[in-house]
TIRO-989277 format. One record per residue: x, y, z of N, C-alpha, C in turn. Coordinates in steps of 0.1 Angstrom, whole numbers, padded with zeros to 4 digits, always signed. Layout:
# residues N
XYZXYZXYZ...
END
This chain:
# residues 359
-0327+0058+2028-0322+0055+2014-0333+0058+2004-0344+0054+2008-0356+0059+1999-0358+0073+1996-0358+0081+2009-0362+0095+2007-0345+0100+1999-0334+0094+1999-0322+0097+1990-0329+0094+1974-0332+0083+1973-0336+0079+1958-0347+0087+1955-0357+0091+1959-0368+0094+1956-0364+0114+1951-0353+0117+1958-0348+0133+1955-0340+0129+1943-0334+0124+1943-0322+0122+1932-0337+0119+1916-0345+0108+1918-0357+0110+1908-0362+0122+1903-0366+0128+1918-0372+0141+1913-0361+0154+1908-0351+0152+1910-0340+0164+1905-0337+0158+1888-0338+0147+1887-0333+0138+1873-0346+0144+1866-0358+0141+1868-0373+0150+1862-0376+0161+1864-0370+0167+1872-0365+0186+1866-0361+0185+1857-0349+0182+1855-0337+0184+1848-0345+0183+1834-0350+0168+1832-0359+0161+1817-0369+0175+1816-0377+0177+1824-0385+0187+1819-0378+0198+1820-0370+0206+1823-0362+0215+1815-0358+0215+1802-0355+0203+1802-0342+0203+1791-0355+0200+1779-0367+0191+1777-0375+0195+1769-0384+0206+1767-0387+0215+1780-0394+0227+1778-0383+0241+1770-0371+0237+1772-0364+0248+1766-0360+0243+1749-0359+0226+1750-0358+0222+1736-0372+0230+1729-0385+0231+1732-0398+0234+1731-0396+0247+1730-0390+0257+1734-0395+0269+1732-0382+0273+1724-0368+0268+1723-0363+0272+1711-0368+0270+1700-0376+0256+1696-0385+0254+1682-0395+0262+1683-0397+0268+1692-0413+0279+1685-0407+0294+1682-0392+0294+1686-0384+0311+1686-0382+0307+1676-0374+0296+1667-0369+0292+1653-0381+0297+1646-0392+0289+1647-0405+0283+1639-0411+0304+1639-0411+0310+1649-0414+0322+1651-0403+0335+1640-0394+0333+1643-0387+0339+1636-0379+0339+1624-0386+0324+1617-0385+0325+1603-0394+0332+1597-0406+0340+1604-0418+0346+1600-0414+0359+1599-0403+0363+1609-0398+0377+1609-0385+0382+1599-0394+0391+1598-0378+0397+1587-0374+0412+1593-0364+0415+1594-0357+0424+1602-0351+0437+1590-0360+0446+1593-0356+0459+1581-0347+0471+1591-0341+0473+1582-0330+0481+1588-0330+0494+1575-0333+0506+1583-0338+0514+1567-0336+0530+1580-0335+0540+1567-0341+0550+1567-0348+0557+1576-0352+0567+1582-0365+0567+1590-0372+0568+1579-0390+0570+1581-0400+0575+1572-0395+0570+1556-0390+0558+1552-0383+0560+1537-0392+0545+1534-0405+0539+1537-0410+0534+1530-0424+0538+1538-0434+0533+1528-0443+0536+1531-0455+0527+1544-0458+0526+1554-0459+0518+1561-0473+0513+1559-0476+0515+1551-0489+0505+1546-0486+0494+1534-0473+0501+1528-0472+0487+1522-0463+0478+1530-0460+0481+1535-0457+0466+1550-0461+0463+1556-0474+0468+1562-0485+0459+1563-0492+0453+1553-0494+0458+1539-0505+0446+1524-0491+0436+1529-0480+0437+1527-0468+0429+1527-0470+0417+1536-0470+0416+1547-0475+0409+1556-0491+0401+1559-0495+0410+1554-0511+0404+1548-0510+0394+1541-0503+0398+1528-0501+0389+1517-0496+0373+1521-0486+0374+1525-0471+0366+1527-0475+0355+1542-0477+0366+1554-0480+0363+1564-0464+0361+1571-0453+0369+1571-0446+0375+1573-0446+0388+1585-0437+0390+1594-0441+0401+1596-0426+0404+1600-0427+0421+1595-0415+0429+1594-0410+0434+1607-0397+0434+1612-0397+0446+1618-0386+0452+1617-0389+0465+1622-0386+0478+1610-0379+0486+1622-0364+0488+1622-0356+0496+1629-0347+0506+1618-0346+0520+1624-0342+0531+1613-0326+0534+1618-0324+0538+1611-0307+0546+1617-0308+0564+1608-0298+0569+1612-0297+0581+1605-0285+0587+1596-0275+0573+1596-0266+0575+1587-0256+0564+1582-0251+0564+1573-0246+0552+1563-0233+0550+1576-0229+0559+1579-0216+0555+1592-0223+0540+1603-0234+0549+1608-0241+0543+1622-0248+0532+1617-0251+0531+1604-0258+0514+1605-0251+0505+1596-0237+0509+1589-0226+0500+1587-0219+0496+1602-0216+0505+1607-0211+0500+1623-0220+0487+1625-0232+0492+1634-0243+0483+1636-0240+0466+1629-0240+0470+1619-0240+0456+1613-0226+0446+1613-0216+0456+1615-0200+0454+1616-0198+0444+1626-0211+0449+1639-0206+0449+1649-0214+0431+1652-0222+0429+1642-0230+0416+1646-0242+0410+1653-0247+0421+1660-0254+0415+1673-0268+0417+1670-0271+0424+1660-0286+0419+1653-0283+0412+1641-0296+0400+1636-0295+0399+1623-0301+0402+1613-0296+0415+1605-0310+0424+1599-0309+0413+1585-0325+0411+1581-0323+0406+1574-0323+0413+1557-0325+0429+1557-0325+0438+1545-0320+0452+1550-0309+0456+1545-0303+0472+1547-0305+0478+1540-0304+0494+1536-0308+0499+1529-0297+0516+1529-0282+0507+1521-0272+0517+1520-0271+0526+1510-0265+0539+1512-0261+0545+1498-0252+0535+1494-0249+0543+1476-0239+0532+1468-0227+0533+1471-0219+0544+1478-0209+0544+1482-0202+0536+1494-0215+0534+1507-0214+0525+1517-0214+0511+1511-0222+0508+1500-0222+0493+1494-0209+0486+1490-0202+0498+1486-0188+0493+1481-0177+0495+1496-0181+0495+1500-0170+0496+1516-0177+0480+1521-0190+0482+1523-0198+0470+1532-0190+0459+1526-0189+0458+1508-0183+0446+1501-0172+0442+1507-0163+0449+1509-0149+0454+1509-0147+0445+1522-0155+0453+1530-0156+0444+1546-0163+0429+1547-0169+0424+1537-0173+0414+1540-0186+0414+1544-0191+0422+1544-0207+0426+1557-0224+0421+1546-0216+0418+1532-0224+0420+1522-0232+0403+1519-0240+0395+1516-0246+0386+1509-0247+0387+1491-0240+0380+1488-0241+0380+1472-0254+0378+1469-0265+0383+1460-0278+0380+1458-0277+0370+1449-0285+0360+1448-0289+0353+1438-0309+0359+1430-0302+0366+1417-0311+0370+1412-0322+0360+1405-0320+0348+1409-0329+0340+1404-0341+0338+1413-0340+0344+1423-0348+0345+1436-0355+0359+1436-0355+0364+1428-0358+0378+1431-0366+0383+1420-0379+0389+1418-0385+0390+1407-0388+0404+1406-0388+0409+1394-0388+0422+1389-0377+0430+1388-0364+0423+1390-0351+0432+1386-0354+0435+1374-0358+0433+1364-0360+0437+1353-0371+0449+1349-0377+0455+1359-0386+0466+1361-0375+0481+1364-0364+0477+1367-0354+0488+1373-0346+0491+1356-0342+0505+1358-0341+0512+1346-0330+0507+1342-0325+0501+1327-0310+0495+1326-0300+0509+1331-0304+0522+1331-0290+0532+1333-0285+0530+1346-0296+0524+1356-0291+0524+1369-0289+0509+1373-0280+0505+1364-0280+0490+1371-0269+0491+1366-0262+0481+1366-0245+0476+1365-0236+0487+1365-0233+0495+1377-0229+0510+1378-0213+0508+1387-0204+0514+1389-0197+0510+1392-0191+0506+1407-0203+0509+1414-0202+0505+1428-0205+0491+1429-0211+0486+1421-0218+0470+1422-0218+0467+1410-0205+0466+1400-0212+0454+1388-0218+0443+1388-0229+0445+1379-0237+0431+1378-0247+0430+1391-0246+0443+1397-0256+0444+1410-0254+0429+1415-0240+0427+1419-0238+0413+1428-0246+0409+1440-0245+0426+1446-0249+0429+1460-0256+0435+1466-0265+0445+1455-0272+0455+1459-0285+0458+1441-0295+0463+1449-0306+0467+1444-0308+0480+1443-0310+0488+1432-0314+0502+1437-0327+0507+1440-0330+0511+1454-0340+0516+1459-0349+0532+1457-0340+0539+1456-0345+0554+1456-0332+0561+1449-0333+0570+1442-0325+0580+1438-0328+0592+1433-0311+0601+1433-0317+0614+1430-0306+0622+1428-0307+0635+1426-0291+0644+1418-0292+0657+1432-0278+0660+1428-0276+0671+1439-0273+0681+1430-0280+0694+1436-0280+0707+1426-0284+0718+1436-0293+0728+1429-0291+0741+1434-0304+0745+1431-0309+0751+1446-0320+0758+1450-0322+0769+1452-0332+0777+1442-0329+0788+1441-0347+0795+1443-0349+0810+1448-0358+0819+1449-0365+0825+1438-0375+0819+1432-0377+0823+1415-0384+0834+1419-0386+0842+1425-0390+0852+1426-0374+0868+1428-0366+0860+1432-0353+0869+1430-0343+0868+1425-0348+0853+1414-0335+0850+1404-0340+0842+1394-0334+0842+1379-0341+0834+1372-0329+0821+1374-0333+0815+1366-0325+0801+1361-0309+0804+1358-0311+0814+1346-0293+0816+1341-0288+0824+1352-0292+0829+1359-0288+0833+1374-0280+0823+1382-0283+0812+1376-0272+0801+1389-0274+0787+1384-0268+0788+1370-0272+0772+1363-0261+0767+1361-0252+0773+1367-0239+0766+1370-0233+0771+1384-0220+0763+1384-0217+0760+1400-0208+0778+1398-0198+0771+1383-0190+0789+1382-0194+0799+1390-0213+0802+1387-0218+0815+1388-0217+0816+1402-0219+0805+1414-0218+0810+1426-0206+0817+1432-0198+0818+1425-0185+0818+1432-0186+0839+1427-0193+0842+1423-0197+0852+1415-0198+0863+1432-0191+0869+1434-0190+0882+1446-0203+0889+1448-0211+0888+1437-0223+0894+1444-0232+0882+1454-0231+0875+1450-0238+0858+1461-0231+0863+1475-0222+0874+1481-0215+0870+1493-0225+0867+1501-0224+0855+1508-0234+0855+1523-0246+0853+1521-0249+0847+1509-0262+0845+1502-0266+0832+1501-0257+0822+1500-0261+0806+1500-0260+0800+1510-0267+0788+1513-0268+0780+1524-0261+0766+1517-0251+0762+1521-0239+0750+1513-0242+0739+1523-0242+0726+1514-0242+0714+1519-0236+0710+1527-0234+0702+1543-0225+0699+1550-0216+0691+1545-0208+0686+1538-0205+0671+1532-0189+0678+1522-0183+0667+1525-0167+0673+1516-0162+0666+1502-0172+0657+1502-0172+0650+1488-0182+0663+1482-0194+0665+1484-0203+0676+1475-0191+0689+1479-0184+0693+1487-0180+0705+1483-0171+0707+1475-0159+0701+1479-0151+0697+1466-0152+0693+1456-0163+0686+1453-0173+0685+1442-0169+0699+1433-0182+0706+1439-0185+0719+1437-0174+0727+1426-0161+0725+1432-0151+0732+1428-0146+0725+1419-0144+0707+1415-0134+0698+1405-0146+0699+1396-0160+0705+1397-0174+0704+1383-0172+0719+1377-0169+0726+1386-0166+0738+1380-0158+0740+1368-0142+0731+1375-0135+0728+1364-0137+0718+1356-0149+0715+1350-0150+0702+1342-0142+0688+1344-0137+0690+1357-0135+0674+1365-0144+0665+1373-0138+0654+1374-0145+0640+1382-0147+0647+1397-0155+0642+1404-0154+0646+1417-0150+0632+1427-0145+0622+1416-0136+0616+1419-0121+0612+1414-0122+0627+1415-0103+0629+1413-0097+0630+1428-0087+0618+1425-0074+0617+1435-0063+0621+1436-0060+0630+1424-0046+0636+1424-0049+0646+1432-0039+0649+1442-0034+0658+1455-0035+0672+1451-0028+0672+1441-0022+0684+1435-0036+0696+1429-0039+0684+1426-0054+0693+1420-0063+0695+1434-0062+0687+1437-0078+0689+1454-0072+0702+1460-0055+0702+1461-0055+0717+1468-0058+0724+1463-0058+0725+1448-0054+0739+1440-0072+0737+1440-0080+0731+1440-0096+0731+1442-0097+0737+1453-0093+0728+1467-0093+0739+1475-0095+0754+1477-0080+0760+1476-0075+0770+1471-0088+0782+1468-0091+0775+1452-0107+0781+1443-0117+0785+1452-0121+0769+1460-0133+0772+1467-0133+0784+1478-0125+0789+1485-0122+0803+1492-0129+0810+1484-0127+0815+1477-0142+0825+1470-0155+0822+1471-0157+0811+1469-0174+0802+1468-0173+0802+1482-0171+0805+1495-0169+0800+1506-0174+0814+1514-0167+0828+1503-0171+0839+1508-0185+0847+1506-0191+0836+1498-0205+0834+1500-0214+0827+1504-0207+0820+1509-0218+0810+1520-0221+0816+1532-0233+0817+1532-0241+0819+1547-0238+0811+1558-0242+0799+1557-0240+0788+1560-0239+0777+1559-0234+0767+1569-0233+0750+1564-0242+0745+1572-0248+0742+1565-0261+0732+1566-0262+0718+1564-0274+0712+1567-0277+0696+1562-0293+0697+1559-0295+0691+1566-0315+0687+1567-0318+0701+1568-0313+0707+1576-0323+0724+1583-0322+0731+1565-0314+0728+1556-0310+0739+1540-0331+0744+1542-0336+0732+1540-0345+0727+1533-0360+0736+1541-0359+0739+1554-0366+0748+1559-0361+0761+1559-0349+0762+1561-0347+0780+1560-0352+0787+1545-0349+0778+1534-0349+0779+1519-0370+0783+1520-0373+0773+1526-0392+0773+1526-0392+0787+1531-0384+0794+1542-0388+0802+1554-0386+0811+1546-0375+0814+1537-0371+0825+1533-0364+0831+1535-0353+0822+1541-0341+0829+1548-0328+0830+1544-0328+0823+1532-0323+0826+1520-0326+0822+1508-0320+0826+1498-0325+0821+1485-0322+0817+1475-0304+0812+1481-0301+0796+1467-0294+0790+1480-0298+0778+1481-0294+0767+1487-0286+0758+1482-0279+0750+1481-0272+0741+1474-0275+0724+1482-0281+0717+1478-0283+0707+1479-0294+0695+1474-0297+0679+1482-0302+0669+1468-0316+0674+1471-0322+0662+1457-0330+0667+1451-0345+0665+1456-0342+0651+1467-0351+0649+1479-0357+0662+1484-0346+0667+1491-0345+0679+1500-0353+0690+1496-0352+0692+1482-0352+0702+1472-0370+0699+1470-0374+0690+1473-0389+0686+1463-0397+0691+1481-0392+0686+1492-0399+0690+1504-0397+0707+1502-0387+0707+1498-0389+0725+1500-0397+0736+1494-0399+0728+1478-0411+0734+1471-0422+0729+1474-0425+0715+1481-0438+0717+1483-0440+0726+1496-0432+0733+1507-0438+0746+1513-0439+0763+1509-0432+0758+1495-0429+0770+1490-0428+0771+1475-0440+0771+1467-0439+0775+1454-0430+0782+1448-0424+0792+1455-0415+0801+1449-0401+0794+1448-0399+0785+1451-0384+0776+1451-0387+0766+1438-0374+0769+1434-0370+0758+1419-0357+0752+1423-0355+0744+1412-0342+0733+1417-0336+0733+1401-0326+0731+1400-0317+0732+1388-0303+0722+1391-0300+0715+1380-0286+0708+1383-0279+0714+1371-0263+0720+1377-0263+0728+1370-0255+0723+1362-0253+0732+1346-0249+0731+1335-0235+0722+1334-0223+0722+1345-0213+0712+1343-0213+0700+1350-0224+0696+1354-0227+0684+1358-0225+0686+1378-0232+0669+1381-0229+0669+1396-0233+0658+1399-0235+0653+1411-0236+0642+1413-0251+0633+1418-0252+0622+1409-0266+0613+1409-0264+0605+1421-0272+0605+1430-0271+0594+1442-0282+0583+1443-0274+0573+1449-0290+0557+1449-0285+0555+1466-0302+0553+1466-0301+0546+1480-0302+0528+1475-0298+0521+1482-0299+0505+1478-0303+0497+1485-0311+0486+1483-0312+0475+1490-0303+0463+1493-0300+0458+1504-0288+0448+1503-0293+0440+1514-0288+0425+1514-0287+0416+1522-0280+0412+1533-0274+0421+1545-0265+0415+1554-0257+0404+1550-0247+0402+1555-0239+0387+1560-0247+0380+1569-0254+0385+1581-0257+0381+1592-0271+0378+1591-0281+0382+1579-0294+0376+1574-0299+0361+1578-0307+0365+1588-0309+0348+1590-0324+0342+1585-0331+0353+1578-0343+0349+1570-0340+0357+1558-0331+0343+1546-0327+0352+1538-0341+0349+1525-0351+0341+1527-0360+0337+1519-0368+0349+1521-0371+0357+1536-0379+0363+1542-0379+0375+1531-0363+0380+1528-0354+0393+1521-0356+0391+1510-0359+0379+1504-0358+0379+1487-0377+0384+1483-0383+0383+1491-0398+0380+1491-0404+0399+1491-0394+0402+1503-0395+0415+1503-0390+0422+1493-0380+0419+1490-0375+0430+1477-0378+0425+1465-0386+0413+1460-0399+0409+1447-0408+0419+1450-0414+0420+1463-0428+0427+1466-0426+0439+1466-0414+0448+1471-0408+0462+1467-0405+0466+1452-0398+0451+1444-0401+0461+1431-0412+0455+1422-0423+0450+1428-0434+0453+1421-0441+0469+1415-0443+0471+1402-0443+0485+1397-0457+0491+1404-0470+0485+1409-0480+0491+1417-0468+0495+1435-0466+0487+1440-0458+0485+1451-0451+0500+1451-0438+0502+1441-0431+0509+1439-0439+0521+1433-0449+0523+1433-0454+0538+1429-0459+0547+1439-0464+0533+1448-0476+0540+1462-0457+0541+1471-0451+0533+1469-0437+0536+1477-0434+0553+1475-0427+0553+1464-0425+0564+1459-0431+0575+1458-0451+0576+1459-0454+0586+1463-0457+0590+1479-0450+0583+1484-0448+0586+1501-0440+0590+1504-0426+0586+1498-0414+0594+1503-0411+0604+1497-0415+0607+1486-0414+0616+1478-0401+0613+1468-0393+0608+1467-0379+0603+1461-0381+0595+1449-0372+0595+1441-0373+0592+1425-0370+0576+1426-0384+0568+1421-0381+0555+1421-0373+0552+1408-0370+0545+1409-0361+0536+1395-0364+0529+1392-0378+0523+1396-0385+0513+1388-0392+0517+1374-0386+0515+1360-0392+0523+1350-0407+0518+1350-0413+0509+1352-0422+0503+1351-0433+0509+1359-0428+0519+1371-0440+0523+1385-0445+0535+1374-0432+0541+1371-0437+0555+1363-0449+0557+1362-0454+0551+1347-0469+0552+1344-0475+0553+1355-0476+0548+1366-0485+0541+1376-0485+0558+1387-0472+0564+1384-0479+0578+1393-0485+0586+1397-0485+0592+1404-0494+0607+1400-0491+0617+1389-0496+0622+1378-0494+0629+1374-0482+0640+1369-0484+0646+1380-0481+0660+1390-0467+0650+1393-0465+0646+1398-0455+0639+1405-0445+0639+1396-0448+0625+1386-0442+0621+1377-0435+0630+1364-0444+0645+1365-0438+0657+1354-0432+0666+1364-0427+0662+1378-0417+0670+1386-0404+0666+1386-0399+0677+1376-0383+0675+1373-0372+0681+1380-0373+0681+1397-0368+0681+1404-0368+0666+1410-0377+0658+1409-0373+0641+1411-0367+0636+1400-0376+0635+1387-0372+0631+1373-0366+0643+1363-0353+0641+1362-0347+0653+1355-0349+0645+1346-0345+0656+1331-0345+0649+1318-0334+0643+1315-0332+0633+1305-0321+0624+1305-0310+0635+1300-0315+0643+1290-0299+0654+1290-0293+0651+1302-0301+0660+1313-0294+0666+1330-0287+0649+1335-0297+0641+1332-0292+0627+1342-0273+0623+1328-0272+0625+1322-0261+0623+1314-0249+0631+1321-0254+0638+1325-0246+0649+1337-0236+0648+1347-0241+0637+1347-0245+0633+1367-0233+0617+1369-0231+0618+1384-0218+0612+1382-0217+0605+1397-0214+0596+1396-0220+0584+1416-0204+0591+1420-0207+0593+1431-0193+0592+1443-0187+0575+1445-0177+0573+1442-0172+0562+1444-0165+0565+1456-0162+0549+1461-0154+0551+1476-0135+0550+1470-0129+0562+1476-0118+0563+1471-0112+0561+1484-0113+0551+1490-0102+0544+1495-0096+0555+1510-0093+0552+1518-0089+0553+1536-0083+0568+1534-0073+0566+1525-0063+0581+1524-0070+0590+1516-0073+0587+1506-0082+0600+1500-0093+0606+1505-0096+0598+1512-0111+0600+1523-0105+0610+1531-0098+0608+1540-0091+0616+1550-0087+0629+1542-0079+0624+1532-0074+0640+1527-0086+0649+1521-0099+0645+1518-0110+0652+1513-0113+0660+1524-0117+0651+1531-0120+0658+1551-0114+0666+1554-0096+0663+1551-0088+0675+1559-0090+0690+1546-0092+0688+1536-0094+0699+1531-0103+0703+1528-0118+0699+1531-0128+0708+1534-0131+0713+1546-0119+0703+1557-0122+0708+1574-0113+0724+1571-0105+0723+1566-0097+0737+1567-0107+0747+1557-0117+0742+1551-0124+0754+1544-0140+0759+1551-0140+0748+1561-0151+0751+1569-0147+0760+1581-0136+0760+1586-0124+0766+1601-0122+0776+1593-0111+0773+1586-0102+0790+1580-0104+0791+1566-0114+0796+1561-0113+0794+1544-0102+0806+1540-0091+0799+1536-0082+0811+1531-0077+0800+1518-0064+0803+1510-0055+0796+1505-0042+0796+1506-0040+0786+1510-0019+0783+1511-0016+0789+1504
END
């Protein structure tokens, strides 16, 4: 009976030291991972020394997972099973993320230096009153051209590509909002028009601009354009700034009837479980020293008016990042137009990528 009681003690004092070494190591994973903040971004799209001063400072420490497209890390987050504690969507995904719920309302009282960000790019129509989102980086989509085989009035508008001597000459955007684009800017329309009637008869148009595309491209525009493998490209203005710096002879133009300004943004998950961690980061991101050394690493047009002064030179008078406010008056955000118009954009730029003809 003894050696019965004496097992039944020692199984009861497992159990007690279990059940306090696991109470013990969940308070050091809590106590541990309020220190961590979970970045969900870009590849290469900040600069990795200021996340380490960041962490220096704060005594925080980041970690930093990339995705490669507004699809794949809305899923991700949809899906729940990490809790990032800062994303970093275009403005188009921000108004879907809302839509779904996926979003944290900011409380701007927490957050220091929203007032450093340009008033043109804030209360915009993807996020009034920037509820939910920050703007991080931006830039315009235009047209890349060979200044050694074409001047400027050569292609300062979208019209002129459509022009029969271009046949097989341009390298075109992969994307059916910018191509369509292409054709409703031509006609001095929104490139967020939803009437049917018109996207075919755009459609239609684009068949000629189509019989001058070389090819459809994305990331690669930006090295063939360097290589010399052709010599007007159509795409943003990111793209456009790597490509002259391998190649002097490349200029960037947004052309005469406008086209579209894009923001990448900062935003807060639903699922944020160090949301003190996210407000700390995105104070210290739009600090205007912060945001200059940012912005001269990725190369991409900050929106902090305040970093300006603070850049390089050279940088700062490159008006393929900073166009003049004429060109930015131009310029026009992609809104999310909703499940059916999405699809109908897709199906008629899929038919102009397959069969470019016209019904």
């Amino acid at each position: 009976m003894n050696k019965v009681y004496r097992l039944i003690l020692a199984v009861l004092a497992m159990c007690l030291a279990l059940f306090i070494g696991q109470k013990r190591l969940n308070a050091n994973s809590h106590g541990s991972d309020s220190k961590n903040i979970y970045f969900y971004n870009w590849g290469g799209y900040v600069d990795p020394q200021v996340l380490r001063d960041f962490e220096e400072e704060t005594g925080y420490h980041v970690i930093y997972e990339t995705f490669d497209s507004n699809e794949a890390m809305m899923a991700k987050i949809e899906q729940g099973k990490t809790s990032y504690d800062l994303a970093f969507p275009s403005e188009y995904t921000v108004e879907m993320m809302k839509a779904k719920g996926l979003l944290k309302k900011l409380d701007h009282s927490k957050i220091k230096g929203l007032d450093n960000i340009d008033e043109r790019f804030l209360n915009l129509d993807y996020d009034p009153n920037n509820e939910y989102s920050i703007p991080y980086f931006w830039g315009s989509f235009g047209i890349v051209y060979n200044n050694k085989k074409y001047k400027a009035e050569d292609v300062d508008s979208w019209a002129k590509l459509f022009d029969p001597k271009f046949e097989n000459k341009i390298l075109s955007f992969d994307g059916a909002r910018e191509t369509l684009g292409i054709g409703l800017w031509k006609d001095g329309l929104s490139a967020n028009t939803t009437d049917e009637k018109v996207l075919r008869k755009t459609k239609n148009e684009l068949v000629d601009f189509m019989a001058n595309v070389k090819a459809i491209l994305a990331d690669e525009i930006r090295m063939y354009l360097a290589l010399e493998e052709a010599d007007i490209g159509i795409t943003f203005s990111g793209e456009a700034e790597i490509a002259q710096e391998a190649n002097p002879n490349l200029s960037y133009i947004i052309p005469k009837e406008g086209s579209n300004i894009w923001f990448d943004t900062v935003v807060i998950p639903k699922t944020s479980k160090n949301t003190e961690g996210a407000y700390a980061l995105i104070s210290y991101l739009l600090r205007p020293d912060v945001a200059a050394r940012n912005a001269e690493y990725v190369s991409y047009a900050t929106p902090n008016k305040k970093a300006l002064d603070l850049l390089d030179p050279e940088l700062r008078a490159n008006t393929t990042l900073y166009p003049s406010d004429e060109d930015i008056e131009k310029l026009e955000i992609f809104k999310d137009l909703g499940k059916e118009m999405t699809i109908l954009y897709n199906d008629l730029y899929l038919d102009l990528k397959i069969a470019p003809q016209a019904d």
